[in-house]
C-alpha positions as CSV (number, residue, x, y, z in Angstrom):
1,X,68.2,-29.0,138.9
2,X,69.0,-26.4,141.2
3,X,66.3,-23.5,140.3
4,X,66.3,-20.0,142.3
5,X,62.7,-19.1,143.6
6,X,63.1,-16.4,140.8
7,X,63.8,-19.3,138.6
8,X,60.8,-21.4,139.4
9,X,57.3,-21.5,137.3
10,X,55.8,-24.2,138.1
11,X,53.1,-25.0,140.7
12,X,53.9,-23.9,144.3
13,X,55.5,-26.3,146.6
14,X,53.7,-26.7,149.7
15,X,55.8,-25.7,152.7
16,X,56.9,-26.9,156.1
17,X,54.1,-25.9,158.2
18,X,51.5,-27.6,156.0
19,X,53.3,-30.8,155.5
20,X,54.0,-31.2,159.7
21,X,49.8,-30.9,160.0
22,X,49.8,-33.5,157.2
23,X,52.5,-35.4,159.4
24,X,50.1,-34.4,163.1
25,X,47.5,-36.4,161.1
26,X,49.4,-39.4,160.1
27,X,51.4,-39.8,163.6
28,X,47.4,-39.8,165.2
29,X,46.4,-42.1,162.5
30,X,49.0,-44.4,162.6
31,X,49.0,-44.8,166.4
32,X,45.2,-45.3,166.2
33,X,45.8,-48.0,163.6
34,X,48.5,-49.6,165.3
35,X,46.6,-49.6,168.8
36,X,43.9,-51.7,166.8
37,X,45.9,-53.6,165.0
38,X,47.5,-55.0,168.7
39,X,43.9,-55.2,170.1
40,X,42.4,-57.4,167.2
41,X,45.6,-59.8,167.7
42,X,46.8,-59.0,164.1
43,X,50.5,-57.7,165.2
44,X,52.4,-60.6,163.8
45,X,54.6,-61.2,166.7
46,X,56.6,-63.6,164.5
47,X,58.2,-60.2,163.6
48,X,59.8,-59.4,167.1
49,X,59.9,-63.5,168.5
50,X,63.8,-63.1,167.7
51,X,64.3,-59.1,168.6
52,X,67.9,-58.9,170.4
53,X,67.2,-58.2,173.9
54,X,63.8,-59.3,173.9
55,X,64.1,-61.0,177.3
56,X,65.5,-57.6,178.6
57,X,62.4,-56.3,177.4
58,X,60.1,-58.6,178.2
59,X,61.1,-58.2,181.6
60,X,60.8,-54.7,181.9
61,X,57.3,-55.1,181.3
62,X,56.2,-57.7,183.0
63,X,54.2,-55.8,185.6
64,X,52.4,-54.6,182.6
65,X,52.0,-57.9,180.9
66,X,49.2,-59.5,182.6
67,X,47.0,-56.0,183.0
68,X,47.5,-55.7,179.0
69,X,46.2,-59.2,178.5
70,X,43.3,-59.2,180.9
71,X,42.4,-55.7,178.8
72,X,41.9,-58.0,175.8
73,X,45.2,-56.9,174.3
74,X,46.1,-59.7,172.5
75,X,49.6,-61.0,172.6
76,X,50.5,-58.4,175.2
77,X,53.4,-56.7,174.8
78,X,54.8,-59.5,171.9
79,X,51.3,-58.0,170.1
80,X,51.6,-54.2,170.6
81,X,55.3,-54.6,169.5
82,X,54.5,-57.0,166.6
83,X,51.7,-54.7,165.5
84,X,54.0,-51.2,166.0
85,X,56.6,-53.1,164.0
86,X,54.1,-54.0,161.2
87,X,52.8,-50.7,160.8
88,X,56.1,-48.5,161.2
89,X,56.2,-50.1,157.3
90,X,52.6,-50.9,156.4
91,X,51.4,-47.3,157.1
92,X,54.1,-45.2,155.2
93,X,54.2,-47.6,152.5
94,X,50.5,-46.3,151.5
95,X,52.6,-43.0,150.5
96,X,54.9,-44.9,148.5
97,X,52.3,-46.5,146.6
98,X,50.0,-43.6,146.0
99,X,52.1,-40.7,146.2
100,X,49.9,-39.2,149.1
101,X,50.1,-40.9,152.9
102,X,46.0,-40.4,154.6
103,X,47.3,-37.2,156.2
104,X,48.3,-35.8,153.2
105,X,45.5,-37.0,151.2
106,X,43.2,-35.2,154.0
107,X,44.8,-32.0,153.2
108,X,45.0,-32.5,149.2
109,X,48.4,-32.8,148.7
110,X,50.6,-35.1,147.0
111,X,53.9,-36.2,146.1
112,X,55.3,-35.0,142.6
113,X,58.1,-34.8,140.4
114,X,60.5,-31.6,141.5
115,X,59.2,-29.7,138.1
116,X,56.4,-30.0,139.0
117,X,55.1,-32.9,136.8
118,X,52.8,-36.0,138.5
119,X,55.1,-38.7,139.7
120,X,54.6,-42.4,139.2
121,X,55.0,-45.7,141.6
122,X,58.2,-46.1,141.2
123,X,59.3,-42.5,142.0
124,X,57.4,-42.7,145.4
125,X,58.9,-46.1,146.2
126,X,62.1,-44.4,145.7
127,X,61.1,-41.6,148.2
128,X,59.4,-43.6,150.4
129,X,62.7,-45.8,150.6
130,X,64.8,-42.9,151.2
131,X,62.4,-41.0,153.8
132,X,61.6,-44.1,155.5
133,X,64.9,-45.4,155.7
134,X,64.7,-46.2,159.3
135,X,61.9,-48.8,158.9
136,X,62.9,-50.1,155.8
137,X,66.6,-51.0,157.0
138,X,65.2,-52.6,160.4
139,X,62.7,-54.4,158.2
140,X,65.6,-55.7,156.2
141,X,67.2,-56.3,159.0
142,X,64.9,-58.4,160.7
143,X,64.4,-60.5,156.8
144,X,67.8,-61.1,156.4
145,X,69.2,-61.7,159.7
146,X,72.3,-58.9,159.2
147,X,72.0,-56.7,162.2
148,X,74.8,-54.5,161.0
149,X,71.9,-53.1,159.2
150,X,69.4,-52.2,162.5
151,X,72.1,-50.5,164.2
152,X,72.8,-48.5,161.2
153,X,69.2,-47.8,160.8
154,X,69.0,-45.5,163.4
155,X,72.1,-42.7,162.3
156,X,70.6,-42.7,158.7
157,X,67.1,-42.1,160.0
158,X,68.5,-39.6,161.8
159,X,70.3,-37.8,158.7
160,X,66.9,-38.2,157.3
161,X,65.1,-36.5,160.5
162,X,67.6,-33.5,160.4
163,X,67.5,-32.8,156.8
164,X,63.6,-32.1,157.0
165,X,64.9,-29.0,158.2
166,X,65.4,-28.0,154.6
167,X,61.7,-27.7,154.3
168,X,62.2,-24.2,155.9
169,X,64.4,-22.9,152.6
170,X,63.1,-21.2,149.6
171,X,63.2,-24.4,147.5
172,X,60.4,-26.3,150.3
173,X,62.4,-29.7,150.0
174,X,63.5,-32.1,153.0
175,X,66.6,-34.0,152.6
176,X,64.3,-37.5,151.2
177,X,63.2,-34.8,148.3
178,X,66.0,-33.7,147.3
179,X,67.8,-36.9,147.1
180,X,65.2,-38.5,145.0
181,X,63.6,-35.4,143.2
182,X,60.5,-34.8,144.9
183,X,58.4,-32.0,146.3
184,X,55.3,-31.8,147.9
185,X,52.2,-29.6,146.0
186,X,48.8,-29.0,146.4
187,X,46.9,-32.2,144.8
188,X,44.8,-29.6,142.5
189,X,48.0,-28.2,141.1
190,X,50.1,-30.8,139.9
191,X,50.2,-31.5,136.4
192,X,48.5,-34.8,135.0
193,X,46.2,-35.5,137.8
């Protein structure tokens, strides 16, 4: 469907500079989560135990080690990575569930169908699989041992970064939207809800 903004009746789609607040929100949300998520110890470091060039790493900050664990972080640096690579999927995945991530539900909006109709689970798994590609690939990644997959994580996340520039045409769709046939609308506006 490729509708002029002449062509267009349904609800309004909510615009770039509303959606980056929404993102603002989630980025300090998601860093607050993931910083307690390290401190508590729940960072599943089994996820990054066999990260390539985890000794590199390791090294690198192993000035910072000891200091992080006499702070009480738990796990160290194995924790704050485990926990950041838990939540780089945990955290969006909220959106793909409920068709809203917390910093979108703050500023009553939600994900819909491009008509404007309510969307359903499986539309926002969709987008979230698409938007989130990054995550998703290195989770896959990570679950099935094929690293061909984290090193091509990072070009289609960038794709996906770049084409959010959309957002600043008439038709208020990133790249993730268009692909899957999503906008973004005010919560109060969509039909169905």
């Amino acid at each position: 469907m490729n509708e002029t903004p002449q062509d267009w009746s349904g609800p309004e789609r909510v615009g770039a500079l509303t959606r980056l607040a929404a993102a603002l929100l989630d980025y300090v949300m998601s860093t607050l989560l993931t910083m307690l998520v390290a401190w508590k110890g729940w960072g599943w470091q089994a996820l990054v135990e066999d990260l390539q060039g985890l000794e590199e790493l390791m090294s690198l900050y192993e000035p910072v080690e000891e200091a992080l664990v006499e702070a009480g972080l738990m796990g160290g640096v194995m924790g704050l990575l485990g926990a950041t690579a838990l939540m780089s999927v945990v955290y969006p995945l909220v959106e793909g569930l409920t068709g809203a991530s917390p910093g979108k539900w703050i500023l009553g909006l939600r994900v819909g169908r491009q008509n404007g109709a309510s969307g359903d689970v499986v539309l926002y798994l969709k987008r979230f699989a698409v938007k989130f590609i990054r995550p998703v690939m290195m989770a896959l990644s990570a679950a099935t041992g094929v690293g061909l997959m984290a090193w091509l994580s990072g070009p289609a996340g960038t794709v996906m970064a770049i084409g959010t520039l959309l957002l600043l045409s008439s038709h208020k769709q990133a790249l993730h939207d268009k692909l899957v046939g999503t906008a973004v609308y005010r919560r109060v506006d969509l039909e169905g809800v």
